[in-house]
C-alpha positions in Angstrom: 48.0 108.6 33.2 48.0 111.6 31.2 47.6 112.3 27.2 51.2 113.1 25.8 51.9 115.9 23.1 53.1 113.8 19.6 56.2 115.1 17.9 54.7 115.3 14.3 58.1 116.1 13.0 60.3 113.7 14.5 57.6 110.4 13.9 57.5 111.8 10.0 61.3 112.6 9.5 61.8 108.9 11.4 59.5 107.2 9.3 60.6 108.6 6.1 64.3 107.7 6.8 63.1 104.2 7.5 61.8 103.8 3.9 65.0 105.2 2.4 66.9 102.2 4.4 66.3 99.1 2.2 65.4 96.2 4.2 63.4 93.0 2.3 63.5 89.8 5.1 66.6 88.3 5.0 68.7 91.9 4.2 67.9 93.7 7.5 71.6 94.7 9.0 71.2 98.2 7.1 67.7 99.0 8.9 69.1 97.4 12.5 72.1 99.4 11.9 69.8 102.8 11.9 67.1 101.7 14.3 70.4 100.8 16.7 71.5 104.4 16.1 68.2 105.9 16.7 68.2 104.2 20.6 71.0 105.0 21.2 70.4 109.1 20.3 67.2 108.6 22.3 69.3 107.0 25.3 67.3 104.0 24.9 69.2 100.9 25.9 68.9 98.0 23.7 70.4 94.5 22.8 70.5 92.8 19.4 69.3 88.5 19.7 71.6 86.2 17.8 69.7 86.3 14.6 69.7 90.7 14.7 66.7 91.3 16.0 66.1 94.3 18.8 65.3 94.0 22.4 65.2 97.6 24.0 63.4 98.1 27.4 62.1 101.2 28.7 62.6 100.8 32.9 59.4 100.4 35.2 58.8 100.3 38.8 57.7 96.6 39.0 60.4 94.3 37.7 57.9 91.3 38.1 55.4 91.6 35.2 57.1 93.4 31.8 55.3 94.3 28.8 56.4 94.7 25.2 55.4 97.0 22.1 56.6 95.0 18.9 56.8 96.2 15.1 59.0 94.7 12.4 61.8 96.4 10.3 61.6 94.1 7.2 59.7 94.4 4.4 58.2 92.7 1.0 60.9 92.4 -1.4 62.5 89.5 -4.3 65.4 87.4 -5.2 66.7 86.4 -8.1 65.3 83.0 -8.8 67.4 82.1 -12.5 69.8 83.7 -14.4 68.4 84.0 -18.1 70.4 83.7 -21.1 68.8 87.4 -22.3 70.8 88.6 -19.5 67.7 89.5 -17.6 66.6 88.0 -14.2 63.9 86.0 -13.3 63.0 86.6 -9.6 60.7 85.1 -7.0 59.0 87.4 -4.5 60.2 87.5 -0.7 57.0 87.4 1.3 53.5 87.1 0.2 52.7 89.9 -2.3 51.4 89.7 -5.8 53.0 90.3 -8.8 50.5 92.9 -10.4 52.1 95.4 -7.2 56.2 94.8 -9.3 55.2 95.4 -12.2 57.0 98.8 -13.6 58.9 98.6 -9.7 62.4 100.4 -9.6 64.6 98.5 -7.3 67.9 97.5 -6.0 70.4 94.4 -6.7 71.9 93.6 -4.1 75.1 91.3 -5.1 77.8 89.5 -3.4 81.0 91.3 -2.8 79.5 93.5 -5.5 78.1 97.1 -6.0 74.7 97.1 -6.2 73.1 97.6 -9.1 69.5 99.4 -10.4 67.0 97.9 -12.3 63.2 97.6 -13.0 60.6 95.0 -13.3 59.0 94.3 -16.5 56.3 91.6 -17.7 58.0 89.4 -20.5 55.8 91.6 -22.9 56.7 95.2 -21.7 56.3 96.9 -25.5 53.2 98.1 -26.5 54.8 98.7 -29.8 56.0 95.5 -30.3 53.5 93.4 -28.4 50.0 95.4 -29.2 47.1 93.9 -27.4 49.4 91.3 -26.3 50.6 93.5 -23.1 47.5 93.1 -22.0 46.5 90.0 -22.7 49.4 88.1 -20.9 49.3 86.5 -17.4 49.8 88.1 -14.3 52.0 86.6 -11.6 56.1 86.1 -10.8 56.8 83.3 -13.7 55.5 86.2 -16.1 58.0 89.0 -14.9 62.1 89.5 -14.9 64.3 91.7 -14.2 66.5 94.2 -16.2 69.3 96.0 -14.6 70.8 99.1 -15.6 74.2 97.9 -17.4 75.5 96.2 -20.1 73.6 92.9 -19.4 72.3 91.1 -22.5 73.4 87.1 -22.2 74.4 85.1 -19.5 77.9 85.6 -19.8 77.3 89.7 -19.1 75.4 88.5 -15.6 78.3 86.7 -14.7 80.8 89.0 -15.1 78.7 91.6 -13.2 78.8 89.2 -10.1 74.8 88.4 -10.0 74.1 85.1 -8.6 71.2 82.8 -7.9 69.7 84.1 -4.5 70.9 87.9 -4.4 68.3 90.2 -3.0 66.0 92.7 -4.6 65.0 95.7 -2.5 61.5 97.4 -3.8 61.8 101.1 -4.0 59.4 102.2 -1.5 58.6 106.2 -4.0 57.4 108.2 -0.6 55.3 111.2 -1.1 53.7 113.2 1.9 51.5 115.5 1.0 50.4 118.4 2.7 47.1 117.0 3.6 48.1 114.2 6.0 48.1 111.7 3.2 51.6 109.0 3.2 51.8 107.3 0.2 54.7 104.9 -0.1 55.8 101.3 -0.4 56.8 99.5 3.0 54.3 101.4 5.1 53.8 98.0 6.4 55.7 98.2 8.9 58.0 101.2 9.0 54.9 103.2 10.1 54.7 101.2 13.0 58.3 101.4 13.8 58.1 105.1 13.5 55.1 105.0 16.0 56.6 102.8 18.6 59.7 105.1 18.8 57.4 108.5 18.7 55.3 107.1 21.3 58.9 106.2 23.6 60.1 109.6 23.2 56.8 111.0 24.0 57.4 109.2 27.0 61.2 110.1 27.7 60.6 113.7 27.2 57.5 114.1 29.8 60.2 112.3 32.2 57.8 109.6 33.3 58.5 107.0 35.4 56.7 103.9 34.3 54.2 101.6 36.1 56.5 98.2 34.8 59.1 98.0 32.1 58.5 98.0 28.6 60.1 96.4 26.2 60.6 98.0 22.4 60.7 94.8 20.2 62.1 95.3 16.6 62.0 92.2 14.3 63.3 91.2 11.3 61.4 88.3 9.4 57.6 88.9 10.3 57.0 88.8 6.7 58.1 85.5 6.1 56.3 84.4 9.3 58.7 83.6 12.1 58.4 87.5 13.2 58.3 87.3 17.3 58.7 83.4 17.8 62.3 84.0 19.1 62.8 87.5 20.3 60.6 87.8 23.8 61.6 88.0 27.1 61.0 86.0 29.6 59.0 88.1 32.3 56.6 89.8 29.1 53.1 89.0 30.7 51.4 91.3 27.8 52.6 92.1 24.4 50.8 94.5 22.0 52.1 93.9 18.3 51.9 97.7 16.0 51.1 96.8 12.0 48.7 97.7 9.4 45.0 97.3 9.1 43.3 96.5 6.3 41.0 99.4 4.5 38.9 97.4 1.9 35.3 96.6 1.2 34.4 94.4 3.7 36.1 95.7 6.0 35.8 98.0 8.8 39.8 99.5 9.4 40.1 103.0 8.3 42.6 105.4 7.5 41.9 107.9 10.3 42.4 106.7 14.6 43.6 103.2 15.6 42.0 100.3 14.1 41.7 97.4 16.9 41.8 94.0 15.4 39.5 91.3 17.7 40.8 88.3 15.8 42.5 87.8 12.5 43.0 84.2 10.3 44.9 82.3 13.5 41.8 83.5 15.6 40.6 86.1 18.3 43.6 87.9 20.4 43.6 87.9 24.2 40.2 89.3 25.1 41.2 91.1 28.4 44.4 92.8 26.8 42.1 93.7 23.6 39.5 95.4 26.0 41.9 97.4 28.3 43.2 99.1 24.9 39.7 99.6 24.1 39.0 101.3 26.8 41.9 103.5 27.1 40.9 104.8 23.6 37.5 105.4 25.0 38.4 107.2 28.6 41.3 109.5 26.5 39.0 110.1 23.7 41.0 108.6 20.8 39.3 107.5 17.8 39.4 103.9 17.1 37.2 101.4 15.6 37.5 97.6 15.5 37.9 95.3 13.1 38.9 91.2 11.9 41.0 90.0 9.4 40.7 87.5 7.8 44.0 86.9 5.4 46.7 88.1 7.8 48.9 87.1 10.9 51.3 89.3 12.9 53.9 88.7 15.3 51.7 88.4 17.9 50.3 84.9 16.1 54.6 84.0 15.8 54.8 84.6 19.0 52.2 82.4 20.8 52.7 79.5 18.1 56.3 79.7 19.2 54.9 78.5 23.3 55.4 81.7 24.6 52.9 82.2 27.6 51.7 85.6 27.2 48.4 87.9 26.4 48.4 89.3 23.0 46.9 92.2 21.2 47.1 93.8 17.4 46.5 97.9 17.2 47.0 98.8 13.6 47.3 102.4 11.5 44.5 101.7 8.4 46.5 101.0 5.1 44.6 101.3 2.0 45.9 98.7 -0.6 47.9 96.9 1.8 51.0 95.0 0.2 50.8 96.8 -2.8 50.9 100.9 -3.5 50.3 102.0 0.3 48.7 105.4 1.6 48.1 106.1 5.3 46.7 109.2 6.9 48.5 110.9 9.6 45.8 111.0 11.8 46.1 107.0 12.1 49.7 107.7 13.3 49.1 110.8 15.5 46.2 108.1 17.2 48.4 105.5 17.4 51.7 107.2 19.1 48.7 108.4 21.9 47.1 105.3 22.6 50.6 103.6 22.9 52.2 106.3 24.9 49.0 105.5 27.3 49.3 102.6 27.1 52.8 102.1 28.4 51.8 104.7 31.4 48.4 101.8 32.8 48.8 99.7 35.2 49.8 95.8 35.0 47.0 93.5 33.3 47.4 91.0 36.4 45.6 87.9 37.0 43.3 90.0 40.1 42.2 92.9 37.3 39.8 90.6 35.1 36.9 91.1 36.7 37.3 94.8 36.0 37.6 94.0 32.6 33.7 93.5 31.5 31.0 91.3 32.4 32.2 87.0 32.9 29.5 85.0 31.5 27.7 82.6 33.6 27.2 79.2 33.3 24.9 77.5 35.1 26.4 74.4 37.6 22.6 73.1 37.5 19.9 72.3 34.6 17.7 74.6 34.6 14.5 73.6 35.9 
């Protein structure tokens, strides 16, 4: 196993294409479309699941015992909920994010048979010079926010004869900006980063021409943010899976916006302890920074993928977000650690049944009272 050189400019230019692609669960054919493209210039062969998910493998020497990298392509978004006889919208959020985080958001409509049109999310109240103290005095949440598009749209009638319907999709402008500093600030960093990642860390691999211990797989799904994420998309012969997604900067918590964040458990409980300590101490041999940390208000696909029966290990490396679901920033160096450890990761050896005693200490327990 060897550290691999991280193209900067190709995980960067990647990830900022991905935001550009609009892709709120349920709307994803756009973002498989590109990812689909991106394999194919990378001479990664891949297959898309009934639903349009992504299965692309990376060969190993072992057919027996596969392992998987997953990420997923959709994002937070809305749909329109009612149409209102002001001609506005009112929407209801796709995912779980809060309403504060659309406030003032430009987006896209996305109608049926239709051109798509712009538009912005207001509060009910959005004039401070007709509403005064008002503004800020009204609730927060969806029921208190609509939506005006950009055309002649003021009754019912006009938001008919535009073609808007109950149900069309609402894609969030994601507003990138990368500064010079290593700082990524941008909607849908959650999880487009860790798409970028995955396929930085495969081409590190591709273009040092190494030949793999067993085969990856590169999983790409398309509803983790609605919860059914990896339930459906696994192969059959994955033994260990290691989901890529955000961590959680906050107080109280211990993620950070600089190495790989390894979460030990998050709300449906601890991830596979043997997996979780192997990437542990690959971080620690290669000198990657890392910290760990628990979550307490988050699942992944790794938690779709066990409640779905599959018989596998499971592990969550994330990239530190701060404000997570709502005005996203990143630091580069959380990437840059990330494509490493992965691209590591892929060259170890099998987590087989005979390695777990070189995992750590097994606790004892005593087959007799103690006397």
């Amino acid at each position: 196993m060897k550290l691999l050189p991280v193209d900067q400019h190709y995980v960067l230019n990647t990830l900022l294409k991905l935001l550009r692609v609009p892709s709120p669960s349920g709307y994803t054919d756009r973002i498989v479309h590109f990812v689909c493209d991106e394999l194919e210039r990378l001479n990664i062969p891949f297959e898309l699941t009934r639903r349009g998910a992504i299965r692309a493998n990376l060969t190993g020497r072992d057919k027996t015992h596969d392992r998987a990298l997953v990420a997923h392509l959709d994002t937070l978004g809305a749909m329109v909920k009612a149409l209102k006889p002001n001609g506005r919208l009112a929407i209801v959020p796709i995912g779980h994010w809060n309403a504060r985080f659309a406030e003032g958001a430009r987006v896209t409509l996305f109608t049926t048979g239709m051109r798509p049109y712009r538009g912005t999310i207001l509060p009910l109240k959005a004039s401070g010079h007709t509403f005064g103290p008002e503004v800020d005095q009204q609730p927060s949440g969806w029921d208190h926010v609509e939506l005006r598009i950009d055309e002649h749209s003021y009754s019912l009638p006009d938001l008919l004869r535009l073609g808007v319907h109950v149900g069309d999709f609402i894609a969030i402008d994601p507003t990138p900006e990368f500064g010079d500093n290593g700082y990524l600030n941008s909607r849908h960093l959650d999880d487009k980063a860790g798409v970028a990642v995955m396929l930085g860390a495969a081409k590190s691999v591709l273009d040092a021409r190494i030949t793999l211990p067993v085969g990856c797989h590169l999983l790409f799904t398309i509803s983790e943010e609605v919860g059914s994420g990896a339930s459906a998309i696994l192969h059959q012969d994955v033994a260990e899976m290691v989901t890529i997604d955000n961590g959680t900067t906050a107080p109280g918590q211990n993620s950070s916006e600089f190495g790989v964040t390894i979460c030990m458990a998050d709300m449906t409980g601890p991830f596979d302890y043997h997996l979780t300590q192997r990437l542990i101490q690959l971080c620690q041999e290669f000198h990657i920074r890392h910290q760990r940390d628990v979550f307490r208000y988050y699942r992944s696909d790794s938690a779709a993928a066990v409640e779905a029966g599959n018989d596998l290990r499971t592990a969550l490396v994330t990239f530190g977000l701060d404000a997570s679901h709502g005005y996203e920033r990143v630091h580069w160096d959380a990437l840059d650690s990330l494509v490493k450890l992965l691209a590591i990761y892929m060259q170890s050896p099998p987590l087989y049944e005979r390695d777990r005693d070189d995992l750590g200490p097994r606790p004892g327990f005593p087959t007799q009272p103690a006397a």
